[in-house]
Structures are given as C-alpha cells and as structure tokens.
C-alpha positions in Angstrom: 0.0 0.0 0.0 1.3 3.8 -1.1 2.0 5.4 1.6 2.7 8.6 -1.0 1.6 12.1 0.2 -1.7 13.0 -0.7 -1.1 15.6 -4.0 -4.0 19.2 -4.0 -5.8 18.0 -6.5 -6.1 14.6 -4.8 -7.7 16.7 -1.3 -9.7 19.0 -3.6 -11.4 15.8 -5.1 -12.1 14.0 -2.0 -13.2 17.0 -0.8 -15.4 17.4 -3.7 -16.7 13.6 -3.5 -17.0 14.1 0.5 -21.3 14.3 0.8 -21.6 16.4 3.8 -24.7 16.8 5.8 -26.7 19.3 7.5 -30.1 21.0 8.1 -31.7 24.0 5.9 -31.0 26.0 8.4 -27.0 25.0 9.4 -27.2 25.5 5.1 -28.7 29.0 5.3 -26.4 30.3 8.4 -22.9 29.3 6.6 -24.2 30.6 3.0 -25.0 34.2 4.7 -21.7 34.1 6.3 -19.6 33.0 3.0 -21.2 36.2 1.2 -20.5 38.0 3.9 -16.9 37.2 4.1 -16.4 36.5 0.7 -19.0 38.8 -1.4 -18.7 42.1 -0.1 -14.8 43.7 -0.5 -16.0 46.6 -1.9 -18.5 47.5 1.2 -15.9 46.4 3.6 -13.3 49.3 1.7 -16.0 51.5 1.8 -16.9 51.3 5.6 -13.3 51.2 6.5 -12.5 54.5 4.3 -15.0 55.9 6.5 -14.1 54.9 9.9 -11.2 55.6 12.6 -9.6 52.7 12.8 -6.8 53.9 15.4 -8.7 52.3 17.7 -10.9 49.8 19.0 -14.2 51.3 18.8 -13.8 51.5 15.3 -13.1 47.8 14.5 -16.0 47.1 16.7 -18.2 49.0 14.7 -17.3 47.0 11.4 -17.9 44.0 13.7 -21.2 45.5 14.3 -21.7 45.9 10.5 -20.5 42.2 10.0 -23.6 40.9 12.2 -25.6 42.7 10.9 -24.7 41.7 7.3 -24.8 38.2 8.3 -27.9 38.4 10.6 -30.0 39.9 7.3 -29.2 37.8 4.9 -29.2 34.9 7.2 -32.6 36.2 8.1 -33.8 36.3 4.2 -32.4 32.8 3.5 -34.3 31.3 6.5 -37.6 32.8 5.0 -37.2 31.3 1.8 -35.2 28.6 1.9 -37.1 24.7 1.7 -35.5 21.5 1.6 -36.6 21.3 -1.9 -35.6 24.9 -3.2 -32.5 25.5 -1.3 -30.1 24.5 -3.4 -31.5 26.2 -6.6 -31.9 29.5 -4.9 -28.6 29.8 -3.6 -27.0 28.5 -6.9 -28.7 31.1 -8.7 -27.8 33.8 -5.8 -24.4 32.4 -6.0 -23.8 33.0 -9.6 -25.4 36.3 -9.9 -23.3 37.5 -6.6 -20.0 36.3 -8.1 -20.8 38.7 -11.4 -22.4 41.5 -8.9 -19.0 41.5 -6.8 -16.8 41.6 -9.7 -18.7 44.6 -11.6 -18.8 46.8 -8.1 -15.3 45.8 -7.1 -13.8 46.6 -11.1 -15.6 49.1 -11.4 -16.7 50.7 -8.2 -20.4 50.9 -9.0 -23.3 51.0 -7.0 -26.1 48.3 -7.4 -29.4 50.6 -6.7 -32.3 50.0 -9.1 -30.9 52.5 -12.1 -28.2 50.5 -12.3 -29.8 47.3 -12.2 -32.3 49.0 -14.4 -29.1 49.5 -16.9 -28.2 45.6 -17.0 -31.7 44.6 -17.8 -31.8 47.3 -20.6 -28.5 45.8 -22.2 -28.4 44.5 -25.0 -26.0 41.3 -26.3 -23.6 43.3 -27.8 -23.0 46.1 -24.9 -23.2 43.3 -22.3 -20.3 41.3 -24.1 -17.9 44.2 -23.6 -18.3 43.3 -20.0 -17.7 39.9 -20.2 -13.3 39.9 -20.2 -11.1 37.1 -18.6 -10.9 38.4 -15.5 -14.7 38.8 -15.1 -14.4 34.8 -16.1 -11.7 33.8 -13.6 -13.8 35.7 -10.7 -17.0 33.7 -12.1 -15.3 30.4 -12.1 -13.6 30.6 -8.5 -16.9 33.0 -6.8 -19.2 31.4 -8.9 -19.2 27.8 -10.5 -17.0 26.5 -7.6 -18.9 27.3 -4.4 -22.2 25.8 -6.5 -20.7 22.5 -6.7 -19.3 22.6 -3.5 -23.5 23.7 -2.8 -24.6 20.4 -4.9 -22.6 18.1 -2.9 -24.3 19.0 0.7 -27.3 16.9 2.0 -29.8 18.5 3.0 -31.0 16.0 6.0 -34.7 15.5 6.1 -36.7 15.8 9.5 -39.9 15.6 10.4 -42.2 18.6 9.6 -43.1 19.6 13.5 -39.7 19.5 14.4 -38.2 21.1 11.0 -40.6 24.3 12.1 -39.7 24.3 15.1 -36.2 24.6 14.4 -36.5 27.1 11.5 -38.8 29.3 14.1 -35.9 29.0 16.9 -33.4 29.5 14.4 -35.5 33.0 13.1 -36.1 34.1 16.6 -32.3 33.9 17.9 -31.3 35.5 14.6 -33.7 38.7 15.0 -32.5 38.8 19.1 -28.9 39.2 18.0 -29.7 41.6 14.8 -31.7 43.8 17.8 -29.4 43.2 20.4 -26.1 44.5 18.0 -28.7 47.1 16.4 -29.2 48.4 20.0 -25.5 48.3 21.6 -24.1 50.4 18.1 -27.4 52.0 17.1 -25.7 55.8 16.8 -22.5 54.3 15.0 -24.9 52.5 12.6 -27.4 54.5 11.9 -25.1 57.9 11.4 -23.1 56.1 9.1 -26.0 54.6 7.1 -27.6 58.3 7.3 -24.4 60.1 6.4 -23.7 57.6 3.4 -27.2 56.2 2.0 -25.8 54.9 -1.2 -23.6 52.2 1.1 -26.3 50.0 1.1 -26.2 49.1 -2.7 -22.6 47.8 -2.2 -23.5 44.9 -0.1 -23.9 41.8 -1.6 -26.3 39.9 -2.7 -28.3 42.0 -0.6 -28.0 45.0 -3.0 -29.2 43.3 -6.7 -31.9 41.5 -4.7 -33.7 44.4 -3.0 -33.0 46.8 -6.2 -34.5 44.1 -8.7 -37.7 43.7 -6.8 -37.7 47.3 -6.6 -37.3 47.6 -10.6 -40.0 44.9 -10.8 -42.3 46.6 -8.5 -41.7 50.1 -10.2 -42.6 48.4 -13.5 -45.6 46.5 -12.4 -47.1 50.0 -11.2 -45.9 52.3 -14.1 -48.0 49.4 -16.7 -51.1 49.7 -14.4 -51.3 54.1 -14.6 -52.7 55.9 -16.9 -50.5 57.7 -19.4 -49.9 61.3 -19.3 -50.4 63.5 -22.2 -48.4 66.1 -22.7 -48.7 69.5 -24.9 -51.9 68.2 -27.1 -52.4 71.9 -27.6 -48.7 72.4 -29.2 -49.5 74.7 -32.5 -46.6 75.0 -35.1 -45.7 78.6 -36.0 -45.6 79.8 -39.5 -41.8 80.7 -39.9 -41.2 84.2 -41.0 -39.3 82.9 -43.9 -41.4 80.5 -44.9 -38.9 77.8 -44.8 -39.1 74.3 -43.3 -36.8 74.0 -40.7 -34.7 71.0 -39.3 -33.1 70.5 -36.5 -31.0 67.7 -35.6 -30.7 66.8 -31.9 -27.4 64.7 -31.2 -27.6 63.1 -28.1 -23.7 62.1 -27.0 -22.9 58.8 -24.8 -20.7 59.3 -21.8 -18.8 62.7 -22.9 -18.2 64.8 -19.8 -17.2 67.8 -19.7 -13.9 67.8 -18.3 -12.1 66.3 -21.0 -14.0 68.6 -23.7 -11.8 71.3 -25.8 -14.1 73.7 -26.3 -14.7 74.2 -22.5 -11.3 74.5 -21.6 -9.9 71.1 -21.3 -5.8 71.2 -21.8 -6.1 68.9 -25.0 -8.0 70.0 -27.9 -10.0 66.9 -28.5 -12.6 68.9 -30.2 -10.8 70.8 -32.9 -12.7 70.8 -36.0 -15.5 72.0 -34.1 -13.2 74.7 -32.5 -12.2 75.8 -36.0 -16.0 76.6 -36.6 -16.7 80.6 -35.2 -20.3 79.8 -35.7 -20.4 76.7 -33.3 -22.0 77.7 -29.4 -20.7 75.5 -27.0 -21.8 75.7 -23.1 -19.7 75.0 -20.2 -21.3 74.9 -17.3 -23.9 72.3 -18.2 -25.6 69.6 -15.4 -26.8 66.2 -16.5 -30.1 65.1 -15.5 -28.9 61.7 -13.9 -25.7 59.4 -14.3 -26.8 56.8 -16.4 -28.3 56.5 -20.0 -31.6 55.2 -18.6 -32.4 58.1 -16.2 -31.4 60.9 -18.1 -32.8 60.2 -21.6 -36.3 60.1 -20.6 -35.6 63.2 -18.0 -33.9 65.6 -20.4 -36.7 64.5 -22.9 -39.9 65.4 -20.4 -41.3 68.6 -19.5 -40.8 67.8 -15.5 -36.8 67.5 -16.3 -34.2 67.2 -12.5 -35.9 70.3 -11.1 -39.5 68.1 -10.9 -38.1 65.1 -11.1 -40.6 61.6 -10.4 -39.5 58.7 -12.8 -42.9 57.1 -13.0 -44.5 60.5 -13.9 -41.9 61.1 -16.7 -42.1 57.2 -17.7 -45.5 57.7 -18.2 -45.7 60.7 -19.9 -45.7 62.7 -23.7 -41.8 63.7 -24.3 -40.5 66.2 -25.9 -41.2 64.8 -29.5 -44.8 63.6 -28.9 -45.3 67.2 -28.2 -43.6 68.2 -31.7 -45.7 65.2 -33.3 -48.8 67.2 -31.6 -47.7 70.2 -33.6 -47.3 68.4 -36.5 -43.4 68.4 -36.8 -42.0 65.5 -38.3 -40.2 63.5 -35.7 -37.5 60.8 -36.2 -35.0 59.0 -33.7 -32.1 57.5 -35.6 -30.1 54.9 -32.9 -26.4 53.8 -33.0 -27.0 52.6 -29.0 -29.7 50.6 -26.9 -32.7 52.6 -27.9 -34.8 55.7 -27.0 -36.2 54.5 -23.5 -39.3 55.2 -24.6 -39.0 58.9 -25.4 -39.9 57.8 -28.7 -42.4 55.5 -28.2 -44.9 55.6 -31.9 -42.6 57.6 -33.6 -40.2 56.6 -36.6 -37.4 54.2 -35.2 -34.5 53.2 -37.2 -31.6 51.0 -35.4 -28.0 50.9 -36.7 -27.3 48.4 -34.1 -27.0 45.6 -36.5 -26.3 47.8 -39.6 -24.4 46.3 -42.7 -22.1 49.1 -43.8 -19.0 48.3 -44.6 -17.0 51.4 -44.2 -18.6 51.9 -40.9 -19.3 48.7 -39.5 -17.1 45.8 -38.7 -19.9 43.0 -38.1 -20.0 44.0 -33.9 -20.7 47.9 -34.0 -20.7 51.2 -36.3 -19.1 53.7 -35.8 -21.7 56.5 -35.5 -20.9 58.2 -38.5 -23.6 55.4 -40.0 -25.9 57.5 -38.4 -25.9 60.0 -41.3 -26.2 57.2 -43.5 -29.1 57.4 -45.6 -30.0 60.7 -43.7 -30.3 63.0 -46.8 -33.1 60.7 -48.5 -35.0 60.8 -45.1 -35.0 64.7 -44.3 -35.8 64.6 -48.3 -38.7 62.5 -48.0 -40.7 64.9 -45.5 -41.7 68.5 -46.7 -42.2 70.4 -44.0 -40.8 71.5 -40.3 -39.2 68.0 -39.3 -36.5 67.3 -36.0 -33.8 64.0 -36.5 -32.7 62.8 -33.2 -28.9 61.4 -33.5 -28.5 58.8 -30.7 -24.7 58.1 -30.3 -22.6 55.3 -29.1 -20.0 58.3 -28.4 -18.2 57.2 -25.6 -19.9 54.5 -24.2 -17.1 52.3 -22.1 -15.4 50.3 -21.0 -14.2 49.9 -24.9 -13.1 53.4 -25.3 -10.7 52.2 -27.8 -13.3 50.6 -29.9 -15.7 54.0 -30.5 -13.2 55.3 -33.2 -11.3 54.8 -36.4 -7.5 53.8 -36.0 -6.5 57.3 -37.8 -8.2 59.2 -34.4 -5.6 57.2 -32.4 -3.4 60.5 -31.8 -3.1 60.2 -27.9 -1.0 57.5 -27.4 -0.1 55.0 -25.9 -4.5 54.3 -25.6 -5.9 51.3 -23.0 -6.9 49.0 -25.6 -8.8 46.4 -23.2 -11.7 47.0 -21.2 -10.6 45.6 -17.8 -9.8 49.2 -16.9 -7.3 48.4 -14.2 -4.9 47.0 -16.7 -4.3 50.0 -17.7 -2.4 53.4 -16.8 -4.2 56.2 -15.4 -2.6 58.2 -18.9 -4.0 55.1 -21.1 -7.7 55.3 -20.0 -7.7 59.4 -20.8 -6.1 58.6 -24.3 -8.6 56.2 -25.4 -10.7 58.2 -24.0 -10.3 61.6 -25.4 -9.9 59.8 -28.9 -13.5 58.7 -28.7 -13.8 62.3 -28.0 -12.2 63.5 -31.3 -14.2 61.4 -33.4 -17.6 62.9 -31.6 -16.2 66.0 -32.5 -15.9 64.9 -36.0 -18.9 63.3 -36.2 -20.7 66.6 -35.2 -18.3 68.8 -37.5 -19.3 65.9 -40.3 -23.9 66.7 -39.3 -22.9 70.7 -39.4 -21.3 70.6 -42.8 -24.6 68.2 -43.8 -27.3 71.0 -42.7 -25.2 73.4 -44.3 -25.7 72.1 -47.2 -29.5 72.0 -47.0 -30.2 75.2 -49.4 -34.2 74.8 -49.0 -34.5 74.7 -45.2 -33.6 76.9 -42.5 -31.1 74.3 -39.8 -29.6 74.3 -36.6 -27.9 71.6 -34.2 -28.4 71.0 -30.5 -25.9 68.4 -29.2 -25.8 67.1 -25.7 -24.1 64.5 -23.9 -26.6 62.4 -21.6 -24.1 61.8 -18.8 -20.3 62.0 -17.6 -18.2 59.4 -16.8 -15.4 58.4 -14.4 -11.8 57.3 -15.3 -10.3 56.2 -12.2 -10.9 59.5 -10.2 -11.4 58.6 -6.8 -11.2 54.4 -7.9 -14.1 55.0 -10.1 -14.7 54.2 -13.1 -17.6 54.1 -16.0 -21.1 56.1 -14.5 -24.1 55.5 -13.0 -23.2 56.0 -9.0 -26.1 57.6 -7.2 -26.8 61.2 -8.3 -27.0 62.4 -4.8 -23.0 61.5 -4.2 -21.9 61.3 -7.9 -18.7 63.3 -9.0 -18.8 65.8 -10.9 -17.0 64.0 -13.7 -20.7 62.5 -13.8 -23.0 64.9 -14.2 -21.1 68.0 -16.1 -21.4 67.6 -19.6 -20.7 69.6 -22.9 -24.0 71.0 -24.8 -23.3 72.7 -28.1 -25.8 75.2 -30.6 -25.1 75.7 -33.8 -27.4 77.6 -35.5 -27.5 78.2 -40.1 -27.4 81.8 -40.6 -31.3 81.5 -42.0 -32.6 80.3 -39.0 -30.9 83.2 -37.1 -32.4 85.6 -39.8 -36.4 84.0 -39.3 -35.6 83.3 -35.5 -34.2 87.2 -34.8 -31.5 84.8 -32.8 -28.2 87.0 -31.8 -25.3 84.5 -32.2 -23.0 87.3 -30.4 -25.5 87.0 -27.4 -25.2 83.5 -27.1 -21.4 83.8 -27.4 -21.7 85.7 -24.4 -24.0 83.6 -22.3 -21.4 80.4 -22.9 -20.9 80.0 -19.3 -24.2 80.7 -17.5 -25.3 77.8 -15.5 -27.6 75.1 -17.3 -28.7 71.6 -17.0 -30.5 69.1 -19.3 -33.7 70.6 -18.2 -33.5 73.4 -20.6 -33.8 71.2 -23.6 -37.5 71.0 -23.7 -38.7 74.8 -24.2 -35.6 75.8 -26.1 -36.4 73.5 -28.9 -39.9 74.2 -28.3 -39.2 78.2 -28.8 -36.6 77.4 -31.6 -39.0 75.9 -33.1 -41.6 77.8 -32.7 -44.0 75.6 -31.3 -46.6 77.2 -29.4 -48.1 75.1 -26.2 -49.0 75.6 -22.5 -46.1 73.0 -21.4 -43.2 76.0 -22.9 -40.9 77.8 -20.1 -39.7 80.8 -21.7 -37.6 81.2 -18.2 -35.6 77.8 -19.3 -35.2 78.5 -23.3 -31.4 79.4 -23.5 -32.1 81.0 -26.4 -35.0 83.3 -25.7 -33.0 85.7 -24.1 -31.0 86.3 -27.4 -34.0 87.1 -29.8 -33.7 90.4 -30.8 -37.5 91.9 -31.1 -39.4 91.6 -34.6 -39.2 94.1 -36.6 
C-alpha cells in the first residue's frame, strides 16, 4: 500500500466527492456568512475609508456591520429557503453575486435600481464588452466552484413539526442578535448609514436583490397608470421665412465635460469643431442623472431634475410627442440601446445591427452610419421635421473601440476593457480619442445641414451623462446622483445655429457667445427646442429656453 503524500488535486477531489450533511438552516447560516466574508470587498473598503480605525471602537463597529450583514441575509435565507428549493436558490444567488461582486469591485459601482435598471436594458452586444477574462476567472472561483461545493451537501430530512420548530428557533435567535447589535451600536450604525445612503447598494447579494424587486415593482405599477399626455395643444408657428426647418438633436454617450476642448480642457479633442466661429458650445452644463436610462427620458420630459418623479416622466408625452402634436415631423435614428421610450410611436430606425461596410465591422458602427441614408430621409418629408442622433459616443469600457485607427493620436490608448490593466494616462487617451471622433462626427452633421439650401437648420448636441476614469477608484457612470462626482454629471451641450434660421428666429449668435458659461442643465432642452422651433403650447418655459433671451425683437 502507497504510503505517497496526498497531492491538492487529490484533497480537492475527495473533498469534492465528501457528501456532507446538514439541516436548511445550518445551510442557510454558513451561505449568509460565506457572502458575507467573501461577497462584499468593496463595502468592507468603503466602511473602512469611512471609519477611525486607530482604535478599537472602530473595529467594533465593522464587527457590528458584519452581524448585521450576516444576521440579514441569514434572516432572508431562513424565510425562503425549503429543503426542496434550497439548493436552486442559492445556486442562482451564488452566480449572480460572483458577477455582482466583480462589476462593483472593477468598477466601483453601485447596485441601486438605475443600475440594475441598466443591466436589464443591455443588449447582447454592450453586455459582451463586459464579459473579459478576468470577469471569467472571478465567475469560475466566486461562482461555479462554491455551487458545486452547494450540490454536494445533503440536506438532512426531518420531520415537519420538528423542521418548524427549528426554523422558528433558528429565526427568533437571529432577530435577538440583529436587535441586540442594532441596539449596543445604534448611533454608529445609523449615522453612518444616514451620512452615506448609497452604502447600502454595495452589499452583496443584498444589493441586486432588494433593487430588482424594486425595478420589478416600479414596472408592475408604471404598466397599471394611466398615461400622461403632454402639450396636445402644441400649435406650429408659421416661420417668418417660410422655410421648413430642421433640426437635428445629437444626443452624445458618456462625454463629460472635463475632457471637452471647447470648454477648456488642456487637450484639444474637439478641434474641427473649435475651427468653426459659428459653433455655441456651453460650459457649465448639469446632467439630469448618471446613467443612460435616467437621463434620456428626464432631459426629454417637460418635468426634467428640477420636478423630477421617474414614473411621472415614464408615463408621460416627451419632448417629440409634443412636436408630433404640432405636427413636426419627428424621427430617432439609434447607434446605442434605444430611446427609453421617449420615442415611443414615432419613426425608429436601429444601426445596431447595420451592414455598412465602411462603418461597421460585423460587432458595432461607428456612429458616423448615423448620417447614412439621412439625406433621403430629411428629403422624403416637406415640412418642419426634427432628427434625433442617438450616439454610441463614448460608451465604455471599450473606449478604444468608438473610433477609427487614424483618431488614435493620444497614445499609448488602453486597448482592453478591464480598466485596471491600464495606466491612469492610457484610460484618458482612449478616452479623449473617442472624444475626437464625436467631434468629427458633429463637424461631419454641421457641414450636412449646411448644405441643406431649402431649409432653414440648426444643431443641438448634448451629452446624456459624464463618466469616471479612475478618479477617486471610479470608473464608468451611473453612482447615485445624490454623491456622484462631478465627472458624472457635467457635460458639454453645443448650438449651432445656419445663418437662416438666425435671420427667421431674430437669434443674436453674439448673445449667445456671451452667455457660454451661465449655469444650465439638461432641463433646458424642452422649451428651447420648443421656442426654436416655434411651437406654441402651455407645457413651454420661456424662463428655461437658453435662447430666448437672445432674440432680438421683430421688426
């Protein structure tokens, strides 16, 4: 007989062909404690960035939160946990934590319902971006490992009376210790959980649970309201001219404005539209949320960040039902994940899955295929019409993928999207290539409304949200508005305005020149191209039309 030492792989597989036994509820107390031990990093560098640890009362505090922790999710298992479900339900749990814990630890996000709200809303190809070897590795060893550990357990079988009996002992010693910490650390706890709201989305699984019932609920209520019309009374204007105008609303992906040239960023990633003296660009602009998902709907409604309620604005008209109501032609052209519903009935055309071969290389167009076939479409509709421009701008992690190879020009550019590969310097260049092609993608729709000789035209672009690039150990967006960095929520909006629609509009492009850096936000979309328009309708705000204030009096 071998009397050879046992080799790893040897333990690992008797360990894996060991059957070990124990109760639902032994199975429920050590699954709450391996996600609190094992799931939660990020929460655990977040309480301790926020706590003296110099001495003892500090450490006992994170004890405190460690209980606690525990004692919840302990406390949720034991409610739903059967024999016969157990094991399902905390595979499931297990898999989706292993994912959840890698995004917020890579990434430093937090898991509240916009977020989760963000996941459910993406589609194949953005979702794949996510999916890198690292994410893989942290799936394999978080994920598929502890789940067949899980599948090797048995779960003993007792008799129902005593099965309850234990589960309601087990329930009621759990809530004594959960009140008993609660009570010894209440003012520790609950200043910390005041001061810092948002913490609660980093603890895992804790935070995707609570925020996808909260999505579902949300949903299951928005369906069963009424919806909301909006500006049924809107009345188009004759123009003065008597030409059809179009405008063409570009809605950027992820550009902040930080890193844009024309508002004084130290690189001039925007310099074709720089070159332009007819080109307005704002600098002190504020985003309406931090993710694509909030703030396309909000800069779209008439309530906007200064009235915000999501179900209100989910439910209601937008901005181009009300033009539709005044009989402008509306269309939304998409290089991303859709309108979210801001568009709802109106023309729709995806580029998602677009065949052009200059453009598109079989995973995603660049967004210049958005002006593809836009001629024949402004062509095909006579009168006042508005184009919405839906970009995939700057949409990460794959910075390096949003442009052509000749926009490379900061180098050397992070050219994977496991972020923390890469140099601080490497994320900016990729990132502030993206940025040049955006810029030439909006120098490339000027030149094309120029060049409409029968209409009077004008540009509006605006970037939906910021985005971090390591600042702070963030990256990407969508962090709770209430402590999101500026980085976040300052974006670039730009005006450019043909020197027709000036004339018929009495606009003062010298005016607006000199109203660059007066504070605005993405609420001021709504009336402005309501009043450039010149769309008459109850729902209009002169006080929040930017350009109102630069219309010299008719003559």
């Amino acid at each position: 007989m071998s009397n050879a030492p046992t080799s790893g792989i040897d333990r690992l597989l008797q360990f894996l062909r060991a059957r070990p036994q124990m109760s639902v509820e032994g199975l429920a107390v050590i699954a709450a404690l391996a996600f609190t031990v094992f799931y939660n990093s990020a929460f655990w560098a977040f309480l301790a960035a926020k706590m003296d640890l110099t001495g003892a009362k500090g450490w006992l505090v994170i004890a405190a939160f460690a209980v606690l922790v525990w004692g919840l999710h302990t406390l949720l298992f034991l409610l739903v946990l059967a024999r016969w479900n157990a094991k399902p339900i905390l595979a499931v749990v297990t898999i989706a934590s292993a994912l959840a814990t890698y995004y917020v630890s890579a990434y430093s996000v937090f898991l509240d319902a916009d977020m989760i709200r963000n996941v459910l809303h993406s589609e194949p190809k953005e979702a794949s971006e996510l999916l890198t070897a690292g994410m893989l590795w942290f799936a394999l060893i978080y994920g598929v490992l502890p789940v067949l550990v899980l599948w090797r357990v048995e779960l003993v079988k007792s008799p129902w009376l005593h099965a309850s009996g234990r589960r309601v002992l087990a329930i009621l010693g759990v809530v004594m210790l959960l009140v008993a910490v609660g009570l010894t650390f209440f003012q520790d706890v609950s200043a910390l959980m005041r001061n810092n709201k948002p913490m609660r989305y980093l603890v895992t699984p804790g935070n995707w649970i609570t925020s996808l019932f909260r999505v579902a609920q949300e949903a299951m209520a928005t369906s069963s309201r009424p919806h909301i019309p909006v500006g049924t009374d809107a009345v188009l204007t004759p123009s003065r001219g008597g030409r059809p105008k179009l405008l063409v609303i570009v809605v950027g992906e992820t550009v902040r404005e930080q890193n844009w040239g024309l508002s004084g960023y130290e690189r001039n990633t925007t310099p074709e539209l720089a070159a332009r003296p007819d080109v307005v660009n704002f600098s002190n602009v504020t985003a309406c949320g931090t993710s694509t998902e909030v703030s396309l709907p909000c800069m779209f409604s008439a309530l906007g960040r200064r009235n915000y309620d999501k179900d209100a604005i989910a439910r209601s008209d937008s901005l181009l039902h009300v033009l539709d109501h005044a009989g402008v032609a509306t269309s939304w052209r998409d290089n991303q994940t859709g309108c979210k519903g801001v568009c709802d009935g109106l023309p729709f055309e995806s580029f998602l899955h677009a065949d052009v071969p200059e453009l598109c290389n079989g995973e995603r167009c660049l967004d210049e295929v958005l002006l593809h076939g836009l001629a024949e479409r402004v062509a095909a509709e006579q009168g006042t019409q508005v184009v919405v421009l839906h970009q995939l701008g700057n949409h990460g992690p794959s910075y390096f993928s949003r442009y052509p190879r000749e926009f490379e020009r900061f180098v050397p550019a992070c050219h994977t999207t496991q972020l923390g590969e890469c140099s601080a310097q490497e994320v900016i260049n990729a990132y502030d290539n993206s940025i040049l092609y955006t810029d030439h993608f909006l120098a490339r729709t000027i030149e094309f409304l120029a060049s409409q000789e029968d209409r009077d035209t004008a540009m509006i672009y605006v970037s939906d949200h910021g985005e971090s690039l390591g600042e702070g150990g963030l990256f990407l967006h969508g962090i709770p508005y209430q402590i999101a960095p500026e980085t976040q929520t300052k974006v670039p909006l730009v005006v450019w305005l043909s020197p027709g629609l000036q004339r018929t509009a009495n606009i003062s492009l010298a005016c607006l020149m000199r109203s660059r850096a007066e504070p605005l936000s993405h609420d001021n979309l709504f009336s402005s191209v309501l009043g450039l328009l010149g769309v008459s309708t109850s729902v209009y705000d002169p006080r929040m039309d930017i350009l109102r204030g630069c219309q010299r009096p008719s003559a």
